[in-house]
PDB file of N, CA, C and O in Angstrom:
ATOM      1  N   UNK A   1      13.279 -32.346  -2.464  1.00  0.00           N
ATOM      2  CA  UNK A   1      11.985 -31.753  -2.250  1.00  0.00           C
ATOM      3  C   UNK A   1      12.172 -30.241  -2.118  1.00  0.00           C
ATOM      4  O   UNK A   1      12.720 -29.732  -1.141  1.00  0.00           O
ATOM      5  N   UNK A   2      11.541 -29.349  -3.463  1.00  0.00           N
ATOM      6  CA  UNK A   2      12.117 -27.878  -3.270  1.00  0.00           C
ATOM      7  C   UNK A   2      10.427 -27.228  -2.366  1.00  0.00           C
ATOM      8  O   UNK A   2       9.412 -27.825  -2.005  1.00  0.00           O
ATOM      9  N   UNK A   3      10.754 -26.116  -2.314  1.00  0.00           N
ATOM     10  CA  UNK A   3       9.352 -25.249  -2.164  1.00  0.00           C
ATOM     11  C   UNK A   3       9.320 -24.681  -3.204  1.00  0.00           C
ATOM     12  O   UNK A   3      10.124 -24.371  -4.084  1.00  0.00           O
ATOM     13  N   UNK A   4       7.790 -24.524  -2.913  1.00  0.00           N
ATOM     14  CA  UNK A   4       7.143 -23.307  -3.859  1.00  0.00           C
ATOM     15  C   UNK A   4       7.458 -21.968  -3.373  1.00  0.00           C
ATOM     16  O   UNK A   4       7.479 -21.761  -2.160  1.00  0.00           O
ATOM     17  N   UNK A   5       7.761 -20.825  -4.408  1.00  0.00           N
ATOM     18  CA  UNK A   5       8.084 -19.812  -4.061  1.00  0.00           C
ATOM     19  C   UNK A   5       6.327 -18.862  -4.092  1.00  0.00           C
ATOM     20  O   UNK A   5       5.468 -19.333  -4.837  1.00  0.00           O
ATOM     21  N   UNK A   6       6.053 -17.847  -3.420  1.00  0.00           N
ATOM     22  CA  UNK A   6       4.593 -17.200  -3.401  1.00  0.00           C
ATOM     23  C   UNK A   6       4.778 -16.350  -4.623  1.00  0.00           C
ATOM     24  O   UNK A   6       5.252 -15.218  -4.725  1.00  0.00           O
ATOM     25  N   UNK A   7       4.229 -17.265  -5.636  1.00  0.00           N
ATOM     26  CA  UNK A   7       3.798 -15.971  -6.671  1.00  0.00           C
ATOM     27  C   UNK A   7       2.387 -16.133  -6.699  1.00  0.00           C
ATOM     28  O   UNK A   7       1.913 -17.001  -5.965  1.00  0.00           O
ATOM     29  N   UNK A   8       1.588 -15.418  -7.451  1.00  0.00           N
ATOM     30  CA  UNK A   8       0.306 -15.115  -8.013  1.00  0.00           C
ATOM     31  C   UNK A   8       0.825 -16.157  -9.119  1.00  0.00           C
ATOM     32  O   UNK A   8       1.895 -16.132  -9.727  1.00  0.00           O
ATOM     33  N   UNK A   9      -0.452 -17.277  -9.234  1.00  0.00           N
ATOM     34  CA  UNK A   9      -0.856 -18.263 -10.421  1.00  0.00           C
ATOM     35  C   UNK A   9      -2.373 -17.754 -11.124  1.00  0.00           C
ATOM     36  O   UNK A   9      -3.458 -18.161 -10.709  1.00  0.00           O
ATOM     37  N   UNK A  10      -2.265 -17.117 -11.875  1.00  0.00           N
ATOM     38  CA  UNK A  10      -1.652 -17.160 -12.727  1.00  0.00           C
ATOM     39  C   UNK A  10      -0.545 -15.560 -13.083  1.00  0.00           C
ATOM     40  O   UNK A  10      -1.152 -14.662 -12.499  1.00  0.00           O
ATOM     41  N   UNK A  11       0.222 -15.185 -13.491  1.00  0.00           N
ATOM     42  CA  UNK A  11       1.350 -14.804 -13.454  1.00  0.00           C
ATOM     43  C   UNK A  11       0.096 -12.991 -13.801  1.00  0.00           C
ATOM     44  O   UNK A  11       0.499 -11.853 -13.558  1.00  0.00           O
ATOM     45  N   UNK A  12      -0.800 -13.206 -14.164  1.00  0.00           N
ATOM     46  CA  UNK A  12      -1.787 -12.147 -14.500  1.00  0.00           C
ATOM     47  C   UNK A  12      -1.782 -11.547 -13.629  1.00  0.00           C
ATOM     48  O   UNK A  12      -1.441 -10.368 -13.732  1.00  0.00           O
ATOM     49  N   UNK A  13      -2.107 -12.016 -12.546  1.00  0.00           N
ATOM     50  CA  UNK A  13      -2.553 -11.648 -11.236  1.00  0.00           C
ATOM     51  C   UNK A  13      -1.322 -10.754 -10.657  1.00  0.00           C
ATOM     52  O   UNK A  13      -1.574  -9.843  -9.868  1.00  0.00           O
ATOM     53  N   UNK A  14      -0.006 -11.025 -11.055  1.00  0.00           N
ATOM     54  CA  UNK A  14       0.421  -9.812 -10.107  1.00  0.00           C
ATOM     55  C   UNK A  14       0.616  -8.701 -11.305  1.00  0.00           C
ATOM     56  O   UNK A  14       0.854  -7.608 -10.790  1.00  0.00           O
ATOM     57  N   UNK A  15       0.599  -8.657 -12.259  1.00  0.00           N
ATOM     58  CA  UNK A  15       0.526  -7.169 -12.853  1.00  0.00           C
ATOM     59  C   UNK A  15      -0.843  -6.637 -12.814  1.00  0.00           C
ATOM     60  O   UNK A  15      -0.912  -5.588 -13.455  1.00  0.00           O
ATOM     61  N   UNK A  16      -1.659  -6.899 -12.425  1.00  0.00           N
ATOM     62  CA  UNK A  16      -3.120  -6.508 -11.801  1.00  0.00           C
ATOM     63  C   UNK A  16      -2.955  -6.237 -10.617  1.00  0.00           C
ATOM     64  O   UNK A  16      -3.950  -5.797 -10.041  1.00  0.00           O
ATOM     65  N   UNK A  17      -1.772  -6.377  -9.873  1.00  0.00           N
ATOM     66  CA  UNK A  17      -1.523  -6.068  -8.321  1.00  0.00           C
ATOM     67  C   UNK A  17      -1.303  -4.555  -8.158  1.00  0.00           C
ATOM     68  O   UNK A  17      -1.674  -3.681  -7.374  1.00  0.00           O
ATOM     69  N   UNK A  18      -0.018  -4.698  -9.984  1.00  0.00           N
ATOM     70  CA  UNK A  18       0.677  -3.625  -9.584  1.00  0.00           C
ATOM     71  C   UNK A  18       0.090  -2.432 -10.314  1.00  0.00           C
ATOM     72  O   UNK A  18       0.344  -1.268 -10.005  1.00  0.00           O
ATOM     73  N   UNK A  19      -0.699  -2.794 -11.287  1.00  0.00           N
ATOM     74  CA  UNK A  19      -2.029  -1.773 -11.760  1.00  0.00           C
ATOM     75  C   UNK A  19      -2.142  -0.830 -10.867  1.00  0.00           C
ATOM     76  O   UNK A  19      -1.678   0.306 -10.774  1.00  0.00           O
ATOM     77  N   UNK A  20      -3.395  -2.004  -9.693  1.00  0.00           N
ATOM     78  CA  UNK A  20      -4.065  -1.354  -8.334  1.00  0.00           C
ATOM     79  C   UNK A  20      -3.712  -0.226  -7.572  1.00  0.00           C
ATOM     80  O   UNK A  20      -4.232   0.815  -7.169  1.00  0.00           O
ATOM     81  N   UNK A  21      -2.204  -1.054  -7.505  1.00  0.00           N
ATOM     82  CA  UNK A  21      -0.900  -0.484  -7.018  1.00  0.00           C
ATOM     83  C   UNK A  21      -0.984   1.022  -7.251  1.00  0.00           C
ATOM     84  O   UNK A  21      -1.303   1.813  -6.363  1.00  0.00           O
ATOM     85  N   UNK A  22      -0.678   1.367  -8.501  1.00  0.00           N
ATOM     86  CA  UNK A  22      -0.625   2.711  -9.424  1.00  0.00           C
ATOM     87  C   UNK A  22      -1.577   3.197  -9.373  1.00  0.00           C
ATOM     88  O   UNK A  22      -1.406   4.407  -9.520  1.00  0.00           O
ATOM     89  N   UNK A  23      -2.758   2.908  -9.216  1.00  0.00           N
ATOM     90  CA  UNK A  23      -4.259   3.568  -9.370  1.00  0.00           C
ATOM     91  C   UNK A  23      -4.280   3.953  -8.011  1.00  0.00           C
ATOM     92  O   UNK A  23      -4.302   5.183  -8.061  1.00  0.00           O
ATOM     93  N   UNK A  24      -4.289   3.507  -6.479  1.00  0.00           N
ATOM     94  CA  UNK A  24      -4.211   3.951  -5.316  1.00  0.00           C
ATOM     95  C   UNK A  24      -3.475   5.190  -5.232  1.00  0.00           C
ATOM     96  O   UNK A  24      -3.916   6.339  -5.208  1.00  0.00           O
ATOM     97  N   UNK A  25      -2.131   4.725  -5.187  1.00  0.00           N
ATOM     98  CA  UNK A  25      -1.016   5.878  -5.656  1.00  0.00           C
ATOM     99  C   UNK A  25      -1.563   6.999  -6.037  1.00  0.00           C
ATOM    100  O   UNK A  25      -1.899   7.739  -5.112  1.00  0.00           O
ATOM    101  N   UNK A  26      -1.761   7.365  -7.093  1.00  0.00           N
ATOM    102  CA  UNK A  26      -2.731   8.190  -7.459  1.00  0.00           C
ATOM    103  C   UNK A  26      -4.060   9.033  -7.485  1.00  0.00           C
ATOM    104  O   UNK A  26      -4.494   9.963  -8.165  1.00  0.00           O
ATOM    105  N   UNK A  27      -4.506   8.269  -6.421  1.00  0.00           N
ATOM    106  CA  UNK A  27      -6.218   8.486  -5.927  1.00  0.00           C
ATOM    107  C   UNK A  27      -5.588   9.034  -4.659  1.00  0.00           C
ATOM    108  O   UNK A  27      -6.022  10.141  -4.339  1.00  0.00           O
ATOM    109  N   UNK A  28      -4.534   8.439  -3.756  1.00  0.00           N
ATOM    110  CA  UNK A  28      -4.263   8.898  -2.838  1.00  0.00           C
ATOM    111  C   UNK A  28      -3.793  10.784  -2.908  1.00  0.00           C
ATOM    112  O   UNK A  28      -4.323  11.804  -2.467  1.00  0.00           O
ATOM    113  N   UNK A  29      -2.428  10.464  -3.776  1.00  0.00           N
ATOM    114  CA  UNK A  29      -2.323  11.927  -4.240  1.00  0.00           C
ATOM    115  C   UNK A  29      -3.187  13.194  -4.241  1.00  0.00           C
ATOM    116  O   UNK A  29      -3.156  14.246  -3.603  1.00  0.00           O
ATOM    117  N   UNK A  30      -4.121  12.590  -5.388  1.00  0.00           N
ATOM    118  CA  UNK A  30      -4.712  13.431  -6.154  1.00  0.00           C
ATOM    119  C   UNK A  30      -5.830  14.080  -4.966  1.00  0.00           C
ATOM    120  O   UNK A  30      -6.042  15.289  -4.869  1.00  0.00           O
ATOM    121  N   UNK A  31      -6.432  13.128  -4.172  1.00  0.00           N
ATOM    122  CA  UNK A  31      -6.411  13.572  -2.950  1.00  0.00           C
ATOM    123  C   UNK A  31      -6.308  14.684  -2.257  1.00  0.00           C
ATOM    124  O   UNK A  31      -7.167  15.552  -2.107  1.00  0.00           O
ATOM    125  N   UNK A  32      -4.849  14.625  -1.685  1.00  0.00           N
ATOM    126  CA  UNK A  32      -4.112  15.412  -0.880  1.00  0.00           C
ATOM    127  C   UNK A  32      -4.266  17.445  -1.744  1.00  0.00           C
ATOM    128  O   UNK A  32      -4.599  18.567  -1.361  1.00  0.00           O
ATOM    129  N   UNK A  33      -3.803  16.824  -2.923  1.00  0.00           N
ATOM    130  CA  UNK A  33      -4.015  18.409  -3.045  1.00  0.00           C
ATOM    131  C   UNK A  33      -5.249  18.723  -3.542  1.00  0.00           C
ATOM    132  O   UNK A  33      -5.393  19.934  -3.709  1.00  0.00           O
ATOM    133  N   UNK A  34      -6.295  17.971  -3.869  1.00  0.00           N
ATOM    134  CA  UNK A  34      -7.928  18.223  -3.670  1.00  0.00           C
ATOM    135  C   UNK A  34      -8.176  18.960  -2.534  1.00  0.00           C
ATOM    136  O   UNK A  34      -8.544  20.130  -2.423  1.00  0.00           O
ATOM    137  N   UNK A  35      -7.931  18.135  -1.717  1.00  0.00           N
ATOM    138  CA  UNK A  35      -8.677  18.627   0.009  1.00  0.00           C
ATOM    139  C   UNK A  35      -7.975  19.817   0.466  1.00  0.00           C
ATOM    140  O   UNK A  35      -8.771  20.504   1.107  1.00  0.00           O
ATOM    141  N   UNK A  36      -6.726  20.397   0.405  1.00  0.00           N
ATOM    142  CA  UNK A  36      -5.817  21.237   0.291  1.00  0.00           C
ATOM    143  C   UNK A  36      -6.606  22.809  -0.593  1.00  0.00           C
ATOM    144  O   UNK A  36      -6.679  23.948  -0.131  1.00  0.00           O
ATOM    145  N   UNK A  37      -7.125  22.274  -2.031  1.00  0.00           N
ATOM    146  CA  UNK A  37      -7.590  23.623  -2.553  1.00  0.00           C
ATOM    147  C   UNK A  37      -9.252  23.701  -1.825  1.00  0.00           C
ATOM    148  O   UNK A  37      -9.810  24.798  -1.810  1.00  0.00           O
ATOM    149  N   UNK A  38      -9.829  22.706  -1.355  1.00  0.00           N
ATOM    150  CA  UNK A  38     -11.173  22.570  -1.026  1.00  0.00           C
ATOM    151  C   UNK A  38     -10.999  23.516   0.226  1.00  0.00           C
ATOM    152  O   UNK A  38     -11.842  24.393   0.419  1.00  0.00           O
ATOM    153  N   UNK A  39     -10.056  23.380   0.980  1.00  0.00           N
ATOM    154  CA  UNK A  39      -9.743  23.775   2.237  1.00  0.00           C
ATOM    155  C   UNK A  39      -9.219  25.413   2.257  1.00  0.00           C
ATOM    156  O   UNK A  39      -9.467  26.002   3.309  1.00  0.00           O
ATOM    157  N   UNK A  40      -8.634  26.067   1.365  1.00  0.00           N
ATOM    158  CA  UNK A  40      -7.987  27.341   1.184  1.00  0.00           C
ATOM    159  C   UNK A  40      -9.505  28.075   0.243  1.00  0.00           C
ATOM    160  O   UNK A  40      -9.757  29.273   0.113  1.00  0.00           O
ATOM    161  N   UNK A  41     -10.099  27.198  -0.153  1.00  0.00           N
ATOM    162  CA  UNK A  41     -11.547  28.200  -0.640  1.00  0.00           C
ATOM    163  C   UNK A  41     -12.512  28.529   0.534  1.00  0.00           C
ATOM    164  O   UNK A  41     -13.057  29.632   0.566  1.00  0.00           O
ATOM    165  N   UNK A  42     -12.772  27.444   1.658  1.00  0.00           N
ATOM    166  CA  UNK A  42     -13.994  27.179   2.594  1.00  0.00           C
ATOM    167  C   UNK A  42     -13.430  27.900   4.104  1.00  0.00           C
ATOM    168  O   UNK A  42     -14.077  28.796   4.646  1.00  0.00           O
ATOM    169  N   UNK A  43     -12.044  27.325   4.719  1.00  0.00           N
ATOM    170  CA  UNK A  43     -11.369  27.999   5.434  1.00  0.00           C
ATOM    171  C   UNK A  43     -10.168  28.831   5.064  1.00  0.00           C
ATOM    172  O   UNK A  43      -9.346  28.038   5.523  1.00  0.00           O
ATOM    173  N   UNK A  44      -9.633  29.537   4.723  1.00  0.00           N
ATOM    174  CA  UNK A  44      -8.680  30.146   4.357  1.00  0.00           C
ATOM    175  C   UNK A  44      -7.378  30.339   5.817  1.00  0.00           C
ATOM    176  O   UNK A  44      -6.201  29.982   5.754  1.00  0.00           O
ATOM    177  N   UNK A  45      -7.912  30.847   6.746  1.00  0.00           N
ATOM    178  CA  UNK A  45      -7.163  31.243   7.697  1.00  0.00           C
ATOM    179  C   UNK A  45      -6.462  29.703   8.319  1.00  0.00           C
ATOM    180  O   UNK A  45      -5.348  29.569   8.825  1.00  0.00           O
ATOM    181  N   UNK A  46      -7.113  29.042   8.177  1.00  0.00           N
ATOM    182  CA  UNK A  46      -6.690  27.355   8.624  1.00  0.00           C
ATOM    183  C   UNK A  46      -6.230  26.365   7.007  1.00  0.00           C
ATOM    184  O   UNK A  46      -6.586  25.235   6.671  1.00  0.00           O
ATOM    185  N   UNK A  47      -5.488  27.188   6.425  1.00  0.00           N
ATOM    186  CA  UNK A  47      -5.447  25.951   5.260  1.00  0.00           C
ATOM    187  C   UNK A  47      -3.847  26.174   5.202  1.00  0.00           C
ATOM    188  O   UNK A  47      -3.455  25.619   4.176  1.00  0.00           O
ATOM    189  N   UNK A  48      -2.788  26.754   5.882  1.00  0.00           N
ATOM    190  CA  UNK A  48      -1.679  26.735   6.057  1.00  0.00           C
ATOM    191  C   UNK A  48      -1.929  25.494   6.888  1.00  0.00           C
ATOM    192  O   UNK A  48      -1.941  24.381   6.362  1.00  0.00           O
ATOM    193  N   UNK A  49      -2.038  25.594   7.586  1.00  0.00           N
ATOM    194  CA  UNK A  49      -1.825  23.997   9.004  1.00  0.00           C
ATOM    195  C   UNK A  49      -2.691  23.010   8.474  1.00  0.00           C
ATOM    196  O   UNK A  49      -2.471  21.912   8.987  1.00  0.00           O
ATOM    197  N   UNK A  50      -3.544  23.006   7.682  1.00  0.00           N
ATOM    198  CA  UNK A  50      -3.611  21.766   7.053  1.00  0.00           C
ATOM    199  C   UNK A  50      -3.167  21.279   5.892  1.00  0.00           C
ATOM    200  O   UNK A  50      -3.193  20.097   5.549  1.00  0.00           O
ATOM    201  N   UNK A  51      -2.737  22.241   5.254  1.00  0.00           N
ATOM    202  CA  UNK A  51      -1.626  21.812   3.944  1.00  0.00           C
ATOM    203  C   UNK A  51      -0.298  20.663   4.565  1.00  0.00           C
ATOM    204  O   UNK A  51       0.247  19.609   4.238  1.00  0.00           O
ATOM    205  N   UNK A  52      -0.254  21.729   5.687  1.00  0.00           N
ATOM    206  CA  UNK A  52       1.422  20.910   6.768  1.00  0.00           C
ATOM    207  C   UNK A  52       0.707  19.531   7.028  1.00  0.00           C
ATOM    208  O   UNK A  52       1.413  18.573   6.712  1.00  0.00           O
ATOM    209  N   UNK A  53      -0.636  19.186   7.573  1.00  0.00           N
ATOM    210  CA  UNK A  53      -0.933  18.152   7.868  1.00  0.00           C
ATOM    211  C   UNK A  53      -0.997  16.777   7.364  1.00  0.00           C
ATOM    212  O   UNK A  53      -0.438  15.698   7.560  1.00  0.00           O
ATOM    213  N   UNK A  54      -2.545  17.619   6.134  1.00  0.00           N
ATOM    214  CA  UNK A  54      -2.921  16.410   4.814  1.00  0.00           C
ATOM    215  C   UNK A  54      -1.127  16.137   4.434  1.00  0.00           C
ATOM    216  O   UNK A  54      -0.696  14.985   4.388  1.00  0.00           O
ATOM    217  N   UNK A  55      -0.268  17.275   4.199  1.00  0.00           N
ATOM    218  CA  UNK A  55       0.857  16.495   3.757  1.00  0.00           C
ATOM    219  C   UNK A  55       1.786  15.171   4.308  1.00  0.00           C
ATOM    220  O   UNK A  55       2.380  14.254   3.740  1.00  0.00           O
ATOM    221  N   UNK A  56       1.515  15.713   6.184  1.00  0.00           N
ATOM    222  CA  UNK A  56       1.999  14.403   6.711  1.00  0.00           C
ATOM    223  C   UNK A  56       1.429  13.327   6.117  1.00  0.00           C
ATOM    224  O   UNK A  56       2.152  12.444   5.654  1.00  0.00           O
ATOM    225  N   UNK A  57      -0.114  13.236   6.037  1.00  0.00           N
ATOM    226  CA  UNK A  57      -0.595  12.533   6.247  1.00  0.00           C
ATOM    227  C   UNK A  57      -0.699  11.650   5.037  1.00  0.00           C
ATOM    228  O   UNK A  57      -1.154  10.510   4.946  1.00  0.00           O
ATOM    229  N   UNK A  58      -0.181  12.427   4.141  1.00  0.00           N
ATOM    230  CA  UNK A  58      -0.557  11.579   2.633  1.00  0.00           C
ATOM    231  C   UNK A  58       1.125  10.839   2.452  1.00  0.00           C
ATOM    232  O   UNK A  58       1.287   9.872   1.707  1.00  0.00           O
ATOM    233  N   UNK A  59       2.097  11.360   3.117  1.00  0.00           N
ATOM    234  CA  UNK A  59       3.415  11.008   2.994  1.00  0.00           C
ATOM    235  C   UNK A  59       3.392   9.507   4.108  1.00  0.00           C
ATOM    236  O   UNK A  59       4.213   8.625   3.855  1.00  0.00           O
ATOM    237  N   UNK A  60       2.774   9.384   4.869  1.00  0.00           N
ATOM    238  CA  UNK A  60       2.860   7.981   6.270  1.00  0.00           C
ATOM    239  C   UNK A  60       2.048   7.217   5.364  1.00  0.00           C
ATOM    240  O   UNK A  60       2.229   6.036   5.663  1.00  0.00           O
ATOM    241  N   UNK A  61       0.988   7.331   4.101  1.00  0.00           N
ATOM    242  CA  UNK A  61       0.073   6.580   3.849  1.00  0.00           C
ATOM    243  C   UNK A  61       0.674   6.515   2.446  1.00  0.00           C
ATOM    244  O   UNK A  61       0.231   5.584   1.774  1.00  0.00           O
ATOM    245  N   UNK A  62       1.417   7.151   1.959  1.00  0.00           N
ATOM    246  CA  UNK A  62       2.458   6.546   0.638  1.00  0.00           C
ATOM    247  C   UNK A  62       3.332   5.292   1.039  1.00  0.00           C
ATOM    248  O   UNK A  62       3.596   4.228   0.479  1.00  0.00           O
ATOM    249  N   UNK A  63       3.732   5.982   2.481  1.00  0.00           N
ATOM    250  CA  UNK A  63       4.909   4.493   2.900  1.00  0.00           C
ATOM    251  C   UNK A  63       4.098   3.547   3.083  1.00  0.00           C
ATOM    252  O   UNK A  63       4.246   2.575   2.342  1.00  0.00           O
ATOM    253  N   UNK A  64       3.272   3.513   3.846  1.00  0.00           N
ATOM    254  CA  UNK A  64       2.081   2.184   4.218  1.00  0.00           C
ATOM    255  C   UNK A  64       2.206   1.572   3.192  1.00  0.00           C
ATOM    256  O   UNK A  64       2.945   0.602   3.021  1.00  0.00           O
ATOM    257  N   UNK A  65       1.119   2.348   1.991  1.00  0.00           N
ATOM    258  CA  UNK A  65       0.834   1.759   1.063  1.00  0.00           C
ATOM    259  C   UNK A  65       1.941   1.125   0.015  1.00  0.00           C
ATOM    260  O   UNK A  65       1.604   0.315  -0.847  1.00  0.00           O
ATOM    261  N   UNK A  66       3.499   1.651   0.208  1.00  0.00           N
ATOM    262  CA  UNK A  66       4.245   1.245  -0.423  1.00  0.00           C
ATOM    263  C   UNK A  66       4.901  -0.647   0.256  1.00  0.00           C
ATOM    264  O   UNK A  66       5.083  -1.676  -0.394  1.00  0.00           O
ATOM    265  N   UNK A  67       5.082  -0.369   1.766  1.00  0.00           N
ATOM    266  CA  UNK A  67       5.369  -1.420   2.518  1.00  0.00           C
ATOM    267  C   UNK A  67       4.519  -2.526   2.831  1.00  0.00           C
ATOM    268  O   UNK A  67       4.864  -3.123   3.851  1.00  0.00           O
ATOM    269  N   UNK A  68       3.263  -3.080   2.107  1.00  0.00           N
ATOM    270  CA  UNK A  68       1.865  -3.092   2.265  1.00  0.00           C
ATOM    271  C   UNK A  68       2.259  -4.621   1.575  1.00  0.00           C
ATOM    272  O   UNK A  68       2.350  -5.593   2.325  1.00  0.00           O
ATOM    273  N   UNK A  69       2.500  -4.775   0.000  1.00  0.00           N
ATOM    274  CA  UNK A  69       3.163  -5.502  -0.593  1.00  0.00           C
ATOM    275  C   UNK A  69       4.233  -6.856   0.034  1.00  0.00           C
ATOM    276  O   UNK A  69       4.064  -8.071  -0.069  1.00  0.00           O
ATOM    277  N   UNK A  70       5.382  -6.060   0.712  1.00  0.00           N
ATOM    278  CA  UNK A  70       6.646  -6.420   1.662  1.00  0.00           C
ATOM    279  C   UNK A  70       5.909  -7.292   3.010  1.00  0.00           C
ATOM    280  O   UNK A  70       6.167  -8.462   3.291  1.00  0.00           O
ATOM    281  N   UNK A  71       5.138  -6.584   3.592  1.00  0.00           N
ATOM    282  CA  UNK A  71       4.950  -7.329   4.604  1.00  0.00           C
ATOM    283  C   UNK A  71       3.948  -8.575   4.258  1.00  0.00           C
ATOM    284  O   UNK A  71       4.100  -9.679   4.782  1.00  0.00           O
ATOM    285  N   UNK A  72       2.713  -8.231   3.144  1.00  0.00           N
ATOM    286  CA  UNK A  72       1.750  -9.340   2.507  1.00  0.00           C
ATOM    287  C   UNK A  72       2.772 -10.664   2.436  1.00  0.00           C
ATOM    288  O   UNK A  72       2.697 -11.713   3.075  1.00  0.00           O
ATOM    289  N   UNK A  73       3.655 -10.289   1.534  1.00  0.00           N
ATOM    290  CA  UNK A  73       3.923 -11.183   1.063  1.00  0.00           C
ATOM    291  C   UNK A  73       5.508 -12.185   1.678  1.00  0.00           C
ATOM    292  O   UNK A  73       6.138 -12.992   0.995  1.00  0.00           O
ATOM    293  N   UNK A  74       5.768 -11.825   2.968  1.00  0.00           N
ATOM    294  CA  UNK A  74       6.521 -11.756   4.240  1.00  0.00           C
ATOM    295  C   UNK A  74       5.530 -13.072   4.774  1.00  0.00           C
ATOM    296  O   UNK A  74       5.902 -14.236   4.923  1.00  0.00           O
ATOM    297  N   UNK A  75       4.171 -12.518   5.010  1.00  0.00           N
ATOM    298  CA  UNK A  75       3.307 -12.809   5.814  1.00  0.00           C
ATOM    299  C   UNK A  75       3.385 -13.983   5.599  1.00  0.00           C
ATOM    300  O   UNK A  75       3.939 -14.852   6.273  1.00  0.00           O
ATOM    301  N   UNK A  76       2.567 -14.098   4.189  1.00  0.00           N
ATOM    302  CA  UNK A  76       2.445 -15.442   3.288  1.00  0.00           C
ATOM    303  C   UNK A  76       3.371 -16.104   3.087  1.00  0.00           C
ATOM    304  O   UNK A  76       3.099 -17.239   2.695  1.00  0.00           O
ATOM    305  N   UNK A  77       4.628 -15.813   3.219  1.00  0.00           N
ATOM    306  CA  UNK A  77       5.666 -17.274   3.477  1.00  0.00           C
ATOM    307  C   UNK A  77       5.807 -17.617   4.356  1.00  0.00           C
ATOM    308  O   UNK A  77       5.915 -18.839   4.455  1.00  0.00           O
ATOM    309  N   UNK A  78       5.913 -16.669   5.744  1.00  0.00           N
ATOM    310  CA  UNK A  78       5.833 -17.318   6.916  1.00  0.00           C
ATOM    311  C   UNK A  78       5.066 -18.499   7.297  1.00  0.00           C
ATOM    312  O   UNK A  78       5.388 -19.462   7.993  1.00  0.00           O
ATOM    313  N   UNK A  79       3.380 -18.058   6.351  1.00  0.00           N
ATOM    314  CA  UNK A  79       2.619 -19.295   6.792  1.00  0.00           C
ATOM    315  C   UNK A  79       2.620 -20.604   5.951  1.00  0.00           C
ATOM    316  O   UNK A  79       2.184 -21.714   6.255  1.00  0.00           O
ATOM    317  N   UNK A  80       3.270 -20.146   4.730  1.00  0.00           N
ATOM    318  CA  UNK A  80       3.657 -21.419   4.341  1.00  0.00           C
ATOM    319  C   UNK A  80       4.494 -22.398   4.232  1.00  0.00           C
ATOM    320  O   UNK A  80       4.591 -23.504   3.700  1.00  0.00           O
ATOM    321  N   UNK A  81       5.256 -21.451   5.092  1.00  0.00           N
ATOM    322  CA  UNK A  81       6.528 -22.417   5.863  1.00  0.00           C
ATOM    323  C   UNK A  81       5.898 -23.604   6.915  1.00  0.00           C
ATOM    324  O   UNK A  81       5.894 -24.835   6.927  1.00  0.00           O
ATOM    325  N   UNK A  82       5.453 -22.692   7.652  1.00  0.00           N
ATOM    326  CA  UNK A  82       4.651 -23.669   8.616  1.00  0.00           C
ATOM    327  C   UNK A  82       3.346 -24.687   8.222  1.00  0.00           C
ATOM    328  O   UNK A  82       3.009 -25.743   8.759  1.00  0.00           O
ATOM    329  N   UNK A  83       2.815 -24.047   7.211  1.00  0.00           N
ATOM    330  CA  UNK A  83       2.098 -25.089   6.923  1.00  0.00           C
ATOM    331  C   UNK A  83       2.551 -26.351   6.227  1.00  0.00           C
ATOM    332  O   UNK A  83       2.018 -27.434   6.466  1.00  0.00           O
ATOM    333  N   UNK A  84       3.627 -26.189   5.289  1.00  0.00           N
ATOM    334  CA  UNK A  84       4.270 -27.290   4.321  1.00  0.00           C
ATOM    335  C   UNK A  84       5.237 -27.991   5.687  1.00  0.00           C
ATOM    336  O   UNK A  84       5.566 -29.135   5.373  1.00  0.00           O
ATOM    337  N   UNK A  85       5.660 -27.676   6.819  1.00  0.00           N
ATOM    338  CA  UNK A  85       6.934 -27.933   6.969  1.00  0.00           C
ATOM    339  C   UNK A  85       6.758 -29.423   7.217  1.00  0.00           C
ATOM    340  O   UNK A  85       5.678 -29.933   7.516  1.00  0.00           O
ATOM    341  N   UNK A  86       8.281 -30.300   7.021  1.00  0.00           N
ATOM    342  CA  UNK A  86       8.446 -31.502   7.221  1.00  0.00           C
ATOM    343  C   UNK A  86       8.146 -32.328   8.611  1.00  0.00           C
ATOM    344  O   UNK A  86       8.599 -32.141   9.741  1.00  0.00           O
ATOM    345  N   UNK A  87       7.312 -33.210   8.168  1.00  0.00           N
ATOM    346  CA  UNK A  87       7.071 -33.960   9.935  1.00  0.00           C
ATOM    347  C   UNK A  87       8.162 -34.757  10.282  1.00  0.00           C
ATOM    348  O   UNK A  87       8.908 -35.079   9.358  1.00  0.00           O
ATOM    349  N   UNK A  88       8.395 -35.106  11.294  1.00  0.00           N
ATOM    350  CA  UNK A  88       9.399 -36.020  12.113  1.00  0.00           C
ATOM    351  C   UNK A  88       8.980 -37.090  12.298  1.00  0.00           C
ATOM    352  O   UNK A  88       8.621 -36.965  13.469  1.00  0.00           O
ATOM    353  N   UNK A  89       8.656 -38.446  11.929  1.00  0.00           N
ATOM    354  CA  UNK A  89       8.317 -39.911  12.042  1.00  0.00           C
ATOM    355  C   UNK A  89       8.471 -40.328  13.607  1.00  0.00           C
ATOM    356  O   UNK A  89       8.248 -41.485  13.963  1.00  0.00           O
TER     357      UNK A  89
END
């Protein structure tokens, strides 16, 4: 009696993951140095310390979004361990 391993059925579904994936990525970015030139036109004297910032901030939300995947799919075996697991008679 093997397990099932967690993929996406149909096999579509995870290169549509990793699409998403790439399109976030990117929206996130594109982002960061948006708000950055929005910010050096409107405040000037304050767009040094928020360049330093938005940058933290877009760098903690690259990792998120990179580790996001890892833990989903962590998650989802955990519970299907427990849900499949073998009873004791």
């Amino acid at each position: 009696m093997g397990r099932r391993a967690i993929f996406p059925n149909p096999p579509l579904f995870a290169l549509i993951g990793v699409f998403l994936y790439g399109v976030a990525a990117n929206i996130c970015y594109t982002a960061g140095w948006s708000c950055e030139l929005v910010s050096r036109r409107f405040w000037p004297a304050e767009a040094a310390a928020f360049g330093r910032l938005s940058f933290t901030f877009g760098l903690v939300g690259s990792v998120i979004l990179s580790l996001v995947p890892a833990v989903l799919v962590t998650v989802l075996s955990v519970i299907v361990l427990f849900v499949n697991r073998p009873t004791v008679p």
